[in-house]
Backbone as JSON Lines, residues from 0, in Angstrom:
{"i":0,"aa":"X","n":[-27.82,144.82,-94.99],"ca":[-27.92,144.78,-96.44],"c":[-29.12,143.94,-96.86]}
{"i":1,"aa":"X","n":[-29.99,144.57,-97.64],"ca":[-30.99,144.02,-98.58],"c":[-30.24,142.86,-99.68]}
{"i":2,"aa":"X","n":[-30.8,141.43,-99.32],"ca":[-30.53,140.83,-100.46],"c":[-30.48,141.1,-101.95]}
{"i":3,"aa":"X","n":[-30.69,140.85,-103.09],"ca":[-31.81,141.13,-104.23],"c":[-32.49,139.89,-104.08]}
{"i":4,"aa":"X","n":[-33.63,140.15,-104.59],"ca":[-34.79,139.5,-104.9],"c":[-35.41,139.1,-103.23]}
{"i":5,"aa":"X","n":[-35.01,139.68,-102.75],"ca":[-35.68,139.89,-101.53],"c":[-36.78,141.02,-100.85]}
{"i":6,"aa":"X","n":[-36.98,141.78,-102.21],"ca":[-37.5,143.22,-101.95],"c":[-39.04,143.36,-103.15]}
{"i":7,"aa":"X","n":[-39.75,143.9,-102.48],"ca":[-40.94,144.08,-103.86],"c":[-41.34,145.7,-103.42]}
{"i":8,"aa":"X","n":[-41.35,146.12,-104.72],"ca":[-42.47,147.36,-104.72],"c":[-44.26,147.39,-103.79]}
{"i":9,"aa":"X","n":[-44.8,148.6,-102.92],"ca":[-45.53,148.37,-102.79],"c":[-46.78,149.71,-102.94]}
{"i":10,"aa":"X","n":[-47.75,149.18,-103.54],"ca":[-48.94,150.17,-103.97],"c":[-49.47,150.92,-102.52]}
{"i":11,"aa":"X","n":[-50.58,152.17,-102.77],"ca":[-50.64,152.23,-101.91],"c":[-51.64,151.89,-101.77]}
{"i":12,"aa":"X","n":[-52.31,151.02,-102.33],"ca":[-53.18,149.97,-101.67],"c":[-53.06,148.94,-100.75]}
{"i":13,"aa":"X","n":[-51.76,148.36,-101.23],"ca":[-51.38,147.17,-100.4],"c":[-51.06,147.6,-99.12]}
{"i":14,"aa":"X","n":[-50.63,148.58,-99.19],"ca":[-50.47,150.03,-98.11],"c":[-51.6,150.13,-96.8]}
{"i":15,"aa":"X","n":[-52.57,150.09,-97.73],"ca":[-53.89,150.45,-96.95],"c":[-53.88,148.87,-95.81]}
{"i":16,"aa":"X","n":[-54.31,148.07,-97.32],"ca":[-54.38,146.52,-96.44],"c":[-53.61,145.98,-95.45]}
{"i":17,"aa":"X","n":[-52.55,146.62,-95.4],"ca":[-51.48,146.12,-94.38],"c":[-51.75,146.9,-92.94]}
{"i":18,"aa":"X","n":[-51.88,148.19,-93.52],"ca":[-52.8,149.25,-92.2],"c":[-54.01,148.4,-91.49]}
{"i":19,"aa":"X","n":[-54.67,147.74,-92.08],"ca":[-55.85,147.06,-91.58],"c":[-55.64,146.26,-90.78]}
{"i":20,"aa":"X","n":[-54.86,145.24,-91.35],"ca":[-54.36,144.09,-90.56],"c":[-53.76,144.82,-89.4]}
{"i":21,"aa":"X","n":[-52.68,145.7,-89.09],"ca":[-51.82,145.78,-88.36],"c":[-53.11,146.61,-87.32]}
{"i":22,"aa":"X","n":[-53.86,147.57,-87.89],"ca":[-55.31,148.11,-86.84],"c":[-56.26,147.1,-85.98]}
{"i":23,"aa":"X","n":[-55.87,145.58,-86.72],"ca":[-56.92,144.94,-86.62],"c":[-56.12,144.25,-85.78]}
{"i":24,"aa":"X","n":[-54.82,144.03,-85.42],"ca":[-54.05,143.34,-84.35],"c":[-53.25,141.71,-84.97]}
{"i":25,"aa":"X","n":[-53.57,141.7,-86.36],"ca":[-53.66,140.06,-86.8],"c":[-51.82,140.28,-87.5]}
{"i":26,"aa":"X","n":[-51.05,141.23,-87.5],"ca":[-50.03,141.65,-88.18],"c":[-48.58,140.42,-87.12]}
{"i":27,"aa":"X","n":[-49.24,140.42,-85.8],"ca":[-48.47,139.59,-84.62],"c":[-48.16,137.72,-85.18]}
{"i":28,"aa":"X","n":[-49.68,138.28,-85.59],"ca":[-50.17,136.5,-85.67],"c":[-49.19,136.19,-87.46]}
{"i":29,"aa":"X","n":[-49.05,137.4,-87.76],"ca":[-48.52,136.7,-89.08],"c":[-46.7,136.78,-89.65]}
{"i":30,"aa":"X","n":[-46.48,137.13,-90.32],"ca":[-44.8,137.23,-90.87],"c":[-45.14,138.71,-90.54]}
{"i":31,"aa":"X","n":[-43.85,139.17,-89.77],"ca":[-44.04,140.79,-89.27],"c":[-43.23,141.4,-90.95]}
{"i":32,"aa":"X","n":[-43.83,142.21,-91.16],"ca":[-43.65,142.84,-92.77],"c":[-42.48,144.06,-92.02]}
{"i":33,"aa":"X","n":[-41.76,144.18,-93.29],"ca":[-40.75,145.41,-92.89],"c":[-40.61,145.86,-94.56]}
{"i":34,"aa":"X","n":[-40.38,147.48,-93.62],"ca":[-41.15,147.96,-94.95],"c":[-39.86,149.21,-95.13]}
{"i":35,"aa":"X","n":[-39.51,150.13,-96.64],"ca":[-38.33,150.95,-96.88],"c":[-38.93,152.17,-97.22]}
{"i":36,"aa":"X","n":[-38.65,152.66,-97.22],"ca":[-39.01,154.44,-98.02],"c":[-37.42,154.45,-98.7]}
{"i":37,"aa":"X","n":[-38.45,154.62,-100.36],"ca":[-37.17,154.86,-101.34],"c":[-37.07,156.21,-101.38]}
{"i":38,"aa":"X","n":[-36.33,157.42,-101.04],"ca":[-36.19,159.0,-102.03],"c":[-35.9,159.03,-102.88]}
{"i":39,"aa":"X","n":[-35.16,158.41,-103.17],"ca":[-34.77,158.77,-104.8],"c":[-33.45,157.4,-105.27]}
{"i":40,"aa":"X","n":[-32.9,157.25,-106.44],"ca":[-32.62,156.92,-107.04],"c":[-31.55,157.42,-107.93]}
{"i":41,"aa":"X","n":[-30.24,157.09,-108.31],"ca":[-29.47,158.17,-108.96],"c":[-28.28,157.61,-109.39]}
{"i":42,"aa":"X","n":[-27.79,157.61,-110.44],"ca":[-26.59,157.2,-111.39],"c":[-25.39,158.0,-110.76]}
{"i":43,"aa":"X","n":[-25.45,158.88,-110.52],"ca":[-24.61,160.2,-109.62],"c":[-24.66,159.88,-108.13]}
{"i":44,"aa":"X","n":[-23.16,159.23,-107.39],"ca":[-23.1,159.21,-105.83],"c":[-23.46,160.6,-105.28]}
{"i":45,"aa":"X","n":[-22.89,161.51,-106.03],"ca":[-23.17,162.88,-105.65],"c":[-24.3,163.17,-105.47]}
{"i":46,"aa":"X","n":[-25.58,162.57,-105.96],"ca":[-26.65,163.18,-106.28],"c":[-27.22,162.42,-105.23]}
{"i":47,"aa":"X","n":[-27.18,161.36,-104.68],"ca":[-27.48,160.67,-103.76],"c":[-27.09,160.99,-102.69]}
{"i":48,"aa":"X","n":[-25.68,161.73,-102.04],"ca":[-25.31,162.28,-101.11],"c":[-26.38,163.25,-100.69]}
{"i":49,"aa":"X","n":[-26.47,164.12,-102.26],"ca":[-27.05,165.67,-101.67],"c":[-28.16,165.41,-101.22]}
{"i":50,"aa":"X","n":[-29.37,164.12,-101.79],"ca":[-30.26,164.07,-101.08],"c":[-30.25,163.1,-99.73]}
{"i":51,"aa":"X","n":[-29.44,162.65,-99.72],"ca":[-29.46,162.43,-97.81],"c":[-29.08,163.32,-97.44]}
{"i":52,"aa":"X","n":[-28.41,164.27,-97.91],"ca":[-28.4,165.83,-96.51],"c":[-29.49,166.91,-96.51]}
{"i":53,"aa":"X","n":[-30.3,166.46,-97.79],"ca":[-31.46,167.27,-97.5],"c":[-32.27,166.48,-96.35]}
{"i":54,"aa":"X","n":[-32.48,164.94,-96.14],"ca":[-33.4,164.45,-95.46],"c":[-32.44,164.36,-93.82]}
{"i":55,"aa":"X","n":[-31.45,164.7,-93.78],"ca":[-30.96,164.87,-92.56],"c":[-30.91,166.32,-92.04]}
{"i":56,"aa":"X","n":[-31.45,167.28,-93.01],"ca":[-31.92,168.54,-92.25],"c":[-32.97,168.65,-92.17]}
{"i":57,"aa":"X","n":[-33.91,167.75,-92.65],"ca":[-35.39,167.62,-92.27],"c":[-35.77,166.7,-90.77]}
{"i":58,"aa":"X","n":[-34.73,166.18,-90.61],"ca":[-34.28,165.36,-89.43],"c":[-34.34,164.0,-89.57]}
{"i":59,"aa":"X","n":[-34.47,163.64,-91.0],"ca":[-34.46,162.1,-91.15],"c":[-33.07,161.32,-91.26]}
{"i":60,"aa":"X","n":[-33.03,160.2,-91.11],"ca":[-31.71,159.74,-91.63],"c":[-31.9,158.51,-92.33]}
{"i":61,"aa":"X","n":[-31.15,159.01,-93.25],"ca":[-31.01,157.82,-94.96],"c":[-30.15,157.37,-94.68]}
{"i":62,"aa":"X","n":[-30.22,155.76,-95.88],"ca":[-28.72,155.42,-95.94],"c":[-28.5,155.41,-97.82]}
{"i":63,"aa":"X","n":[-27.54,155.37,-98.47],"ca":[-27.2,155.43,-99.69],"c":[-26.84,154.51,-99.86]}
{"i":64,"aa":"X","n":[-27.59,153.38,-101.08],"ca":[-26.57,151.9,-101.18],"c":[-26.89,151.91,-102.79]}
{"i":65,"aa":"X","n":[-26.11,151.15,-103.08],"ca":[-25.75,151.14,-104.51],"c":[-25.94,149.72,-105.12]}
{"i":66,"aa":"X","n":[-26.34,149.38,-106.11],"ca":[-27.02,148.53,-106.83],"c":[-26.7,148.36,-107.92]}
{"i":67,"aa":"X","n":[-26.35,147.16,-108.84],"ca":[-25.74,147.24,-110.03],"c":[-27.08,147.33,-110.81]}
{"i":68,"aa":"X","n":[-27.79,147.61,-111.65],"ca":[-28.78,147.17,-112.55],"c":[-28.78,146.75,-114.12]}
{"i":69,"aa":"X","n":[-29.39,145.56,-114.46],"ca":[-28.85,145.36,-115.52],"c":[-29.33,146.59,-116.88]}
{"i":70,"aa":"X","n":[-28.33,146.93,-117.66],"ca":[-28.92,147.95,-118.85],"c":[-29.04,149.7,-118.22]}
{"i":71,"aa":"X","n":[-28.4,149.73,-116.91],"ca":[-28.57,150.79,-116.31],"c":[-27.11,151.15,-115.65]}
{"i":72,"aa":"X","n":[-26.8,150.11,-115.48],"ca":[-25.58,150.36,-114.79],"c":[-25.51,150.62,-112.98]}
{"i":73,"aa":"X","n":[-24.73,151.16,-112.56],"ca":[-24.65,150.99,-111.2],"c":[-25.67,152.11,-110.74]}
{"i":74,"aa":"X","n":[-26.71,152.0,-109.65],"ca":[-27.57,153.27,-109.55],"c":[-27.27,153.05,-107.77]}
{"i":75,"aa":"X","n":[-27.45,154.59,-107.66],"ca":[-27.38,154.96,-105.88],"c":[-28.78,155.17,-105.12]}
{"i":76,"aa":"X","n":[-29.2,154.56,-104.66],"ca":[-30.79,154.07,-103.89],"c":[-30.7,155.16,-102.69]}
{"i":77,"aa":"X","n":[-31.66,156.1,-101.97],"ca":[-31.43,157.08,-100.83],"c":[-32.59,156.55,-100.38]}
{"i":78,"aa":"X","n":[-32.23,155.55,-99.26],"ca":[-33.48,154.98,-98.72],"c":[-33.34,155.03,-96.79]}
{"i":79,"aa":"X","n":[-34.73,155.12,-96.24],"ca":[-35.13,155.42,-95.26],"c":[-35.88,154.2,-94.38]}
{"i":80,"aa":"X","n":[-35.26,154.18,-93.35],"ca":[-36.18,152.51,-92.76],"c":[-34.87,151.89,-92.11]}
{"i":81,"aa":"X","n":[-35.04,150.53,-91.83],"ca":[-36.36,150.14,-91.64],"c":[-37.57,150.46,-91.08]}
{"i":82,"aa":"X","n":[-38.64,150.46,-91.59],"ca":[-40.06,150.98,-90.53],"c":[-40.97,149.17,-90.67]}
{"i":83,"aa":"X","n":[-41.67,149.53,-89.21],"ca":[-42.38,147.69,-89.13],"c":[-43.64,148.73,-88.97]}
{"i":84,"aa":"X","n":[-44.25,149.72,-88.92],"ca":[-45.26,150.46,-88.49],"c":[-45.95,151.24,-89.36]}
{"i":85,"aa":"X","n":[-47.12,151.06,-89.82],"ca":[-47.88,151.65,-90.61],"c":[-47.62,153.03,-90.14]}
{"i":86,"aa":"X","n":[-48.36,153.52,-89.17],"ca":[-48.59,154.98,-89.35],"c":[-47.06,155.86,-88.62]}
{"i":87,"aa":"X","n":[-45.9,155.13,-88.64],"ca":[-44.95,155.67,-88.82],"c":[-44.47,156.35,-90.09]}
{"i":88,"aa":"X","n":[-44.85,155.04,-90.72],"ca":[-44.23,155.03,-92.63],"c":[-45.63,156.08,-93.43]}
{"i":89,"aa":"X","n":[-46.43,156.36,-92.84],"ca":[-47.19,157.71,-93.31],"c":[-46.99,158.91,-92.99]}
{"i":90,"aa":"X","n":[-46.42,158.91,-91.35],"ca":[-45.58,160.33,-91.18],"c":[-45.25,160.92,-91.72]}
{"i":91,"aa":"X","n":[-43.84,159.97,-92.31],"ca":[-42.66,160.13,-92.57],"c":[-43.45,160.66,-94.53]}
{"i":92,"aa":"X","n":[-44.08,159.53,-94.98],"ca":[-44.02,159.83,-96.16],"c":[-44.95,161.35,-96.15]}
{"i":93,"aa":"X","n":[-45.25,161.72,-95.42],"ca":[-46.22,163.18,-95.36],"c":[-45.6,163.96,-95.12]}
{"i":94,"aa":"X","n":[-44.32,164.27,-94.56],"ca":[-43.42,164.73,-94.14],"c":[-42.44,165.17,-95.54]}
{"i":95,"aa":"X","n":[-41.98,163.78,-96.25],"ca":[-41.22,164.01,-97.62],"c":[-42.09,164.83,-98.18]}
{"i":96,"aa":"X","n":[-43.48,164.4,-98.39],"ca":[-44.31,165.22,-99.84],"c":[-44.74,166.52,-99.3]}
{"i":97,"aa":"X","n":[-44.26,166.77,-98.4],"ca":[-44.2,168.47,-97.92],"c":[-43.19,168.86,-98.7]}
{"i":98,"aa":"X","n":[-41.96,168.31,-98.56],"ca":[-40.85,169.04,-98.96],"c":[-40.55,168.47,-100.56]}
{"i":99,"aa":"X","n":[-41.78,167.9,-101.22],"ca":[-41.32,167.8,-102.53],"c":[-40.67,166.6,-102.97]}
{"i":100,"aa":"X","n":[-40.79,165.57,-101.97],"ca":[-40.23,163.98,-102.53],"c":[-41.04,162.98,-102.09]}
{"i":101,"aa":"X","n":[-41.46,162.56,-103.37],"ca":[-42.51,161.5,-103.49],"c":[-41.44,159.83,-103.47]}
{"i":102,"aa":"X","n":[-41.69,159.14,-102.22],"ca":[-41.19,158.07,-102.38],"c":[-41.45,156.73,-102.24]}
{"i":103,"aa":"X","n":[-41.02,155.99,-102.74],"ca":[-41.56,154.58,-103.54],"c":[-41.77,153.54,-101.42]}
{"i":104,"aa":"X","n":[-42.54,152.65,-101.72],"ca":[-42.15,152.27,-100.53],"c":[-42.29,150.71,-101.06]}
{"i":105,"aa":"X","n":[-40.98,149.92,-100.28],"ca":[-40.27,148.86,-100.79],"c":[-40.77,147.72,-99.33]}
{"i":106,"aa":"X","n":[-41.54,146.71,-99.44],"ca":[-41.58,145.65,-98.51],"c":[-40.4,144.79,-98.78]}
{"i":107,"aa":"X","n":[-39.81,144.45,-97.59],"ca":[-38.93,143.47,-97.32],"c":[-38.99,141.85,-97.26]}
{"i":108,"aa":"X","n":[-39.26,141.52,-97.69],"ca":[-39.63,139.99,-97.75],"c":[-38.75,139.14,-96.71]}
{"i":109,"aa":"X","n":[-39.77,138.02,-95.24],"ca":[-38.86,137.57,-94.25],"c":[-38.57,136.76,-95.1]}
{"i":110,"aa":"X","n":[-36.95,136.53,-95.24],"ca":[-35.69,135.2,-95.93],"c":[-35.96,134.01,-95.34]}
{"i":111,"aa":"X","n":[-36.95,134.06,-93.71],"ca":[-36.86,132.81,-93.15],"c":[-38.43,131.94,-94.43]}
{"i":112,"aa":"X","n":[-38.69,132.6,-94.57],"ca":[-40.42,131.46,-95.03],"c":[-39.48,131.16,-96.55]}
C-alpha cells in the first residue's frame, strides 16, 4: 500500500531526466526512484474492474485500490507497477497508447529520507 502524500505526479520530462541519470549509471548512487502507471481512475468499482481485465488480456496485471478524495468522494485508481526501470515503464506505456489508454505515471517517494 501507497501511503498518501507519499506519491507525486510525473511529467514527461522529469521522465526524460530520470532516463538520463539511470543511462548515465548515477540512479545506484542515488535514492532508487519507483515509479506507477496510473490507467485510469473511476467513481464506479465496476468500471475499474473492467479496466483491469482489459489490461490482463493485453497481458498486463493491475491492481485496483481505492482512495477517499476530498470533494470527490471515494475513487478506484487501476494502477500498474511497481516499475524501478525507465525503459520498462516506456514499453509498457507504448503498449497502453496502442490500445487507447493514456496513463498518468506516479513516482513513489523513498519514506526512508
Amino acid at each position: 500500500r501507497i501511503l498518501p502524500g507519499q506519491e507525486e505526479p510525473i511529467s514527461n520530462e522529469q521522465l526524460k531526466q530520470a532516463a538520463a541519470r539511470e543511462q548515465a549509471g548515477r540512479t545506484e548512487s542515488q535514492t532508487k526512484e519507483i515509479y506507477l502507471l496510473q490507467a485510469g481512475s473511476f467513481q464506479s468499482p465496476a468500471d475499474a474492474d473492467n479496466l483491469k481485465a482489459k489490461l490482463a488480456l493485453l497481458g498486463l496485471e493491475a491492481n485496483v485500490e481505492s482512495t477517499n478524495i476530498p470533494d470527490k468522494g471515494v475513487m478506484y485508481r487501476v494502477r500498474l507497477g511497481p516499475f524501478g526501470k525507465i525503459g520498462e515503464i516506456n514499453r509498457i506505456r507504448t503498449q497502453l497508447a496502442q490500445n487507447g489508454i493514456e496513463p498518468a505515471l506516479v513516482r513513489i517517494r523513498d519514506s526512508k529520507n
